[in-house]
N, C-alpha and C positions, 0 to 999 in steps of 0.2 A: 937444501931445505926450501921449501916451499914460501913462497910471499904472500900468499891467497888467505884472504880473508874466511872465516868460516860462511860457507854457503846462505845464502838469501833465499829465504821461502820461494821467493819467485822467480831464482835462476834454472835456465834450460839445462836440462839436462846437456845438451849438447855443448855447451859454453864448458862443461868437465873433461872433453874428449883432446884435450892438448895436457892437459895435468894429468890423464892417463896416459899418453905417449912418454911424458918425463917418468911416470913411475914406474910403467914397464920397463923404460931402457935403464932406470937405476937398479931395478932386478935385476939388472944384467939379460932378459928374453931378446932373442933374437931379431932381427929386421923381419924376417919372414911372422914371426912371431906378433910382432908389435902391428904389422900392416893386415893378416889378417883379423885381430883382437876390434882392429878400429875399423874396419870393412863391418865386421855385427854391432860395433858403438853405433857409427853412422846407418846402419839401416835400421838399426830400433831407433833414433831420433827422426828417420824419415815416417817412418811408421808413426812416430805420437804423432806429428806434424798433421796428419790428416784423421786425428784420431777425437773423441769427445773429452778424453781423459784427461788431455793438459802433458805439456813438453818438461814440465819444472821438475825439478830434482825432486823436490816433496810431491809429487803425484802419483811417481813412477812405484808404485805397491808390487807386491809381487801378486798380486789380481790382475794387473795390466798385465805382468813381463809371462802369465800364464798365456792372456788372450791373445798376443804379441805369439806367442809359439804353435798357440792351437791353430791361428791363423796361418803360419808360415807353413804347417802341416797340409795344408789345401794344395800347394804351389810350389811346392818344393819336397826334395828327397828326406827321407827323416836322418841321415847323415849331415843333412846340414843342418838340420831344427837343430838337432844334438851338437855341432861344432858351437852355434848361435848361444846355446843355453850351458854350455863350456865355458862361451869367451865372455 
């Protein structure tokens, strides 16, 4: 059971991505499982990081996590736009 407080308007999204590593491995998902999931955690928080949008937990709309893909669509195989919007 978790100790976390409920979420701060102003916490980064990224401050989340250790409380999804415990959730995933209490599903029981695999190592390979869990390392990929946080590979597209940590690239969409590198993504807001240079972004106008804001990193916090409260910003991340599903308007951003659209532009976030359309984006990734530029530079990448749509096999992976598709694993990204999976995990």
């Amino acid at each position: 059971m978790s100790t976390r407080q409920a979420p701060a308007r102003g916490e980064p999204l990224r401050d989340f991505l250790a409380d999804w590593r415990v959730h995933l491995r209490a599903k029981n998902r695999s190592k390979g499982t869990i390392e990929s999931y946080l590979t597209c955690g940590t690239s969409l928080c590198d993504w807001l990081d240079g972004q106008p949008y804001g990193a916090n937990l409260t910003d991340v709309t599903s308007r951003v996590l659209e532009a976030y893909l359309a984006q990734m669509h530029e530079r990448v195989a749509p096999a992976t736009v598709a694993k990204h919007y999976r995990s």
